[in-house]
C-alpha positions, 0 to 999 in steps of 0.5 A: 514496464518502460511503455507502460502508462503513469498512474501516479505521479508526485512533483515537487512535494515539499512538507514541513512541521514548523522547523522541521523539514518532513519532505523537500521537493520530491519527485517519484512515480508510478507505472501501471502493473508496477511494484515501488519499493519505497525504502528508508530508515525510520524518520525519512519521509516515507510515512509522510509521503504516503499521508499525501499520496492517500490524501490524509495529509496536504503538501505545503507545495507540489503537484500530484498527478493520478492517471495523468489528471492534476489533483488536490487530494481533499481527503482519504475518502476523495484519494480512495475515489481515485483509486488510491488505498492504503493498507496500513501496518495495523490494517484498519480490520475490527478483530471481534468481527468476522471475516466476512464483515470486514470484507464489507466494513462501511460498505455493507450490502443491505436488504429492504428499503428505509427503515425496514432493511437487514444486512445480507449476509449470505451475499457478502459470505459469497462475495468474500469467499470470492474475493479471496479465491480471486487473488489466490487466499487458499489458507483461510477456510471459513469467511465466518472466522473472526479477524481476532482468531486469525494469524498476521498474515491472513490479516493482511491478506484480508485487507489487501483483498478488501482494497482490491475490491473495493476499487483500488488500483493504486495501493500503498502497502505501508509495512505489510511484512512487518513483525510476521514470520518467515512463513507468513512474509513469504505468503505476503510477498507471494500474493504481492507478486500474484497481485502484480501478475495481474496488471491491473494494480500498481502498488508502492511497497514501503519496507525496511528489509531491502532483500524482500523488497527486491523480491517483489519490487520493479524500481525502489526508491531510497529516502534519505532526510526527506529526499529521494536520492536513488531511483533505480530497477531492481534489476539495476541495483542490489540490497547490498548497493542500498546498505552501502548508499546509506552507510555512506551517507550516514559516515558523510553526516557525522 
């Protein structure tokens, strides 16, 4: 992972909300074929830092880097040109609609020219079928089933095969295991890893639970009050190492 290339860099981002301070002079980054645990209590920064990196928020100063280019994300549409997707907790799907056409939510393949055009559904049932199978979904059986009818993590295994073929590369997975079993967290951390097997998608993860993280994730980084105050590979640190830098930091600030 050491010679693999950045494919995204933030330096120095710093954001505040009138007197409070969300983020102060953050430097992270991110490798190809890479999964970064993002990890912290409620209230860090993280969420703040992943507005920026998707474009829906400006820094007050820093400079990001996609793929080695500076850039001023001017929005998320301008971040998703990049590459840059975020799946998000509540996933961004419609429920009453099917499957199929979440897939092609706001990118439909259409039929016929001008006024005169109807969406072509059988070609978007087979692309999604395929889609799915390409990233190894094998428990959802029918593109036709609607978002509604489905469990959590067949939602976010949707979403996250949405943002793989839509062209993201860079994909922020805000809370993906958040409020699900332990049948279907399982599920998600096995499609992360199959995702990361593949090489071709680098993914910040964001979690609280530190023992999933370090299930799937090549480097966490702890955020602490708006800092990044541990950069380390997993295979370098432990679960039990973060609980004991943030119960330290907690008893230093009381």
């Amino acid at each position: 992972m050491s010679e693999a290339a950045e494919v995204l860099r933030a330096e120095h981002v710093a954001k505040r909300y009138g007197a409070v301070v969300a983020l102060r002079d953050v430097t992270m980054y991110l490798k190809q074929g890479e999964v970064l645990g993002l990890v912290g209590d409620n209230g860090a920064g993280k969420s703040t830092l992943i507005k920026i990196l998707t474009g829906y928020l400006r820094p007050d100063s820093g400079t990001i880097y996609v793929k080695g280019e500076e850039v001023q994300l001017r929005s998320v549409d301008h971040a998703r040109s990049l590459g840059i997707d975020t799946v998000y907790q509540d996933l961004a799907l419609v429920p009453g609609l099917s499957v199929y056409h979440n897939m092609f939510l706001k990118r439909e393949l259409v039929n016929g020219v001008g006024p005169l055009r109807w969406l072509n559904n059988r070609e978007m049932k087979k692309r999604s079928r395929s889609y799915l199978d390409d990233i190894g979904i094998t428990t959802l059986r029918s593109v036709d089933a609607e978002v509604a009818m489905l469990s959590g993590g067949q939602r976010q295994a949707i979403a996250l095969a949405r943002s793989t073929h839509s062209g993201g590369t860079i994909l922020l997975l805000d809370e993906p295991l958040a409020a699900m079993g332990a049948r279907e967290g399982r599920q998600i951390l096995d499609l992360i890893r199959e995702l990361k097997q593949r090489g071709d998608v680098a993914m910040i993860l964001i979690a609280h639970n530190y023992l999933q993280v370090f299930e799937v994730a090549d480097r966490v980084n702890l955020v602490r009050n708006g800092e990044i105050i541990l950069d380390k590979p997993t295979a370098e640190s432990s679960a039990e190492e973060l609980t004991e830098i943030v119960a330290r930091e907690y008893r230093t600030s009381t």
